[in-house]
Phi, psi and omega in degrees: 000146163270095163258132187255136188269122192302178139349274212251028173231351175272332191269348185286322176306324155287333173228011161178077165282022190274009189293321185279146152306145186319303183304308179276337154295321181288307169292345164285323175267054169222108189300345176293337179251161174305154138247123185244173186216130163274188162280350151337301193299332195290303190301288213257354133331337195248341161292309195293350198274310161345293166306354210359046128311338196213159186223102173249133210244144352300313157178191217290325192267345146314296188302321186267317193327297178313303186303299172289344130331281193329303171216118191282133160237158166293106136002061196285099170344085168286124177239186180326297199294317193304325169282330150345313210256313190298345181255333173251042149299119200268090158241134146323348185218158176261079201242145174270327183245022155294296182280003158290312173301319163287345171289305186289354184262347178265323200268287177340306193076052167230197172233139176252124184302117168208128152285008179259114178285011165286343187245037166289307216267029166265171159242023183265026138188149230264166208241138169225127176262152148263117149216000000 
């Protein structure tokens, strides 16, 4: 399976995976699946730290270069269709890097790992919820 990881299910694994669910821990660690990031995640992990919503030590652009050391993911591109893709995504909110993720989890084909129940109710693309 290609699991593309929200956000804050890419920052749980790392920094407090007990967050994740049994189910979604268990397919992150099954050497058989992708684990993809877009870069959207990078962007807004470095606004929540800004926000000190999030606390990244030494700071934000130190912590993930290491953290993607760490744990290498596939790289999901935003390119042109993706962006394309982020306006016509059938979501309730305009949150910008929601519908970047969910466009990208649409091109891509991949499924995207999340606990934010705003991106649960699409069928344009496929869902591993943590709950």
């Amino acid at each position: 399976m290609k699991l593309l990881l929200d956000t804050h299910i890419w920052l749980w694994s790392l920094l407090d995976p007990n967050r994740l669910s049994e189910k979604v821990a268990k397919e992150l660690e099954q050497p058989t699946n992708e684990l993809w990031l877009s870069p959207i995640s990078l962007w807004e992990s470095i606004l929540l730290h800004e926000k000190g919503k999030l606390r990244l030590e030494p700071d934000a652009f130190a912590w993930i270069k290491s953290a993607l050391q760490r744990v290498p993911l596939n790289e999901a591109p935003i390119n042109y269709e993706v962006a394309l893709q982020s306006r016509k995504v059938e979501l309730a909110h305009q949150d910008p890097a929601d519908r970047f993720i969910a466009a990208t989890a649409q091109i891509y084909e991949l499924t995207l790992v999340t606990a934010d129940d705003r991106l649960f109710n699409s069928d344009t693309y496929s869902l591993l919820a943590n709950r």
